[in-house]
VEXLUM-716641 format. One record per residue (C-alpha): residue number from 1; residue in one letter; y negated, z, x negated. Coordinates in steps of 0.05 Angstrom, whole numbers. Layout:
BEGIN
PT  resi  resn   north      up    east
PT   NUM     a       Y       Z       X
...
END
This chain:
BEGIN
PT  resi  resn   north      up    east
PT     1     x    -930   -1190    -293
PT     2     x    -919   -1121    -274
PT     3     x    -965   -1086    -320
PT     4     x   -1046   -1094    -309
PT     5     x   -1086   -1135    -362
PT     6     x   -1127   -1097    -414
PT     7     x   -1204   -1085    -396
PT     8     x   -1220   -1137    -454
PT     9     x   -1163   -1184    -429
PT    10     x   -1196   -1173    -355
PT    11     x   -1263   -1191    -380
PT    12     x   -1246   -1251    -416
PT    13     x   -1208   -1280    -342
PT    14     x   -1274   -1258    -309
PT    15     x   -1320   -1308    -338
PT    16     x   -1269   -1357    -356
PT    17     x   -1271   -1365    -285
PT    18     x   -1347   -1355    -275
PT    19     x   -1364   -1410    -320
PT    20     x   -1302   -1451    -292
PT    21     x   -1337   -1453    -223
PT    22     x   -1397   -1471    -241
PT    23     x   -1431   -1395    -226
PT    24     x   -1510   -1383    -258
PT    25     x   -1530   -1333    -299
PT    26     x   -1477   -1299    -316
PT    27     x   -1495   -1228    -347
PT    28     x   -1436   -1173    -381
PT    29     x   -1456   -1116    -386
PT    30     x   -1419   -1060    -427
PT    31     x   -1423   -1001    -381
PT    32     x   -1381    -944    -415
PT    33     x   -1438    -906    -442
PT    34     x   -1468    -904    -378
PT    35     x   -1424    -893    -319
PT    36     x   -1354    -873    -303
PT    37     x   -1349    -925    -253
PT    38     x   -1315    -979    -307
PT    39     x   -1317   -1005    -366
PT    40     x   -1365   -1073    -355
PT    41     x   -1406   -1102    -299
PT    42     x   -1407   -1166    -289
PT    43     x   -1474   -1206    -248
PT    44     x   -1474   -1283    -236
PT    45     x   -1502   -1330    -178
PT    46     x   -1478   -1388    -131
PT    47     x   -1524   -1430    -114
PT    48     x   -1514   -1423     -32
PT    49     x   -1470   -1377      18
PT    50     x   -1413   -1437       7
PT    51     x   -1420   -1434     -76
PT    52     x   -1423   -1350     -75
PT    53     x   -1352   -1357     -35
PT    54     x   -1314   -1403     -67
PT    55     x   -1331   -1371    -139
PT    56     x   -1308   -1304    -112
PT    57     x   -1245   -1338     -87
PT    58     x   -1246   -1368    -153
PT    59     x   -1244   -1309    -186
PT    60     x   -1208   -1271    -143
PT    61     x   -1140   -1318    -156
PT    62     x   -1157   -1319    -226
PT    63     x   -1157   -1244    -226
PT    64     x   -1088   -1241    -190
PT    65     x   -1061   -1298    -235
PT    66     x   -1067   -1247    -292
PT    67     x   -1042   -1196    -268
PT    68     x   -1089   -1153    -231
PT    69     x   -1066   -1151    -159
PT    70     x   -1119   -1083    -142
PT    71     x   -1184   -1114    -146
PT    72     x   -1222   -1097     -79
PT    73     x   -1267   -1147     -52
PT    74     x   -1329   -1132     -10
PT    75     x   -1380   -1176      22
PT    76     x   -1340   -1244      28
PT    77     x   -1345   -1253      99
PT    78     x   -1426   -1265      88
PT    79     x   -1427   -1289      18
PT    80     x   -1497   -1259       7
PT    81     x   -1469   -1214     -47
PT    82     x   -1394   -1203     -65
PT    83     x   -1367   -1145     -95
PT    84     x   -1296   -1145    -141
PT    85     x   -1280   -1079    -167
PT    86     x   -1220   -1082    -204
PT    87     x   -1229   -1016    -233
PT    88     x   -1236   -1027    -305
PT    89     x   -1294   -1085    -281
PT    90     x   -1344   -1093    -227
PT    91     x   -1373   -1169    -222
PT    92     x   -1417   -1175    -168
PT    93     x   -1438   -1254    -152
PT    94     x   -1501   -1263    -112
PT    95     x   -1538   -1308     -76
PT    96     x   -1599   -1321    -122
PT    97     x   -1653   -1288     -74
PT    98     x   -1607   -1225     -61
PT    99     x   -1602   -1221    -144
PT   100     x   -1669   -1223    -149
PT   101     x   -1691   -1175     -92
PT   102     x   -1632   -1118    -120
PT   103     x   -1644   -1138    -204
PT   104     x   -1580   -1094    -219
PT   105     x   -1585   -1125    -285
PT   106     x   -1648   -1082    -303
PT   107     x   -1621   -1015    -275
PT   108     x   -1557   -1025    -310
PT   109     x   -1582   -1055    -382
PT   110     x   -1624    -993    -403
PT   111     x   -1619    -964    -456
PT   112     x   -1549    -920    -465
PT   113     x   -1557    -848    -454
PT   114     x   -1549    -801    -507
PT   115     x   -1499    -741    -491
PT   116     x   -1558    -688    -498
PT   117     x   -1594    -729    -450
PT   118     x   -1616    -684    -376
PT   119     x   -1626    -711    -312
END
């Protein structure tokens, strides 16, 4: 598959394979309004170091399966908190106590900003 999977098409792989390896909590969250940086974020747990791994792996094989061979992957090594940006998506899969201690979910679920908004 030469082309790269839609952002909706992407997001649909993501937590098909989240939910197929067994990963908690899993929070989308629809980030055009609010950053440049993609189009969703993704947040989910493993329950240990092991669990955090193999759903990244997961995910990460999934990912390629469907076509999207750019993702870049950060944090495997200590499976604390991984990072796969594959542009379009950012899922980050945590630990429980590192999810916790960052709560990206509440940063990144405010309100959206309006486009008179100043910061």
């Amino acid at each position: 598959m030469g082309a790269q999977a839609p952002a909706t098409s992407q997001l649909e792989t993501v937590l098909a394979s989240l939910d197929d390896s067994k990963a908690e909590n899993i929070v989308a969250i629809d980030i055009r309004k609010k950053s440049s940086l993609g189009d969703h974020m993704v947040v989910a747990s493993g329950r240990s170091h092991r669990h955090v791994a193999a759903v990244s792996e997961h995910l990460m094989k999934a990912l390629k399966d469907s076509g999207v061979n750019n993702a870049r992957v950060e944090g495997l090594p200590s499976a604390d908190w991984v990072l796969i940006d594959t542009g379009d998506i950012i899922i980050h899969v945590f630990r429980p106590e590192v999810r916790e201690f960052y709560n990206l979910e509440k940063m990144w679920q405010t309100p959206d900003l309006d486009d008179g908004t100043k910061h």
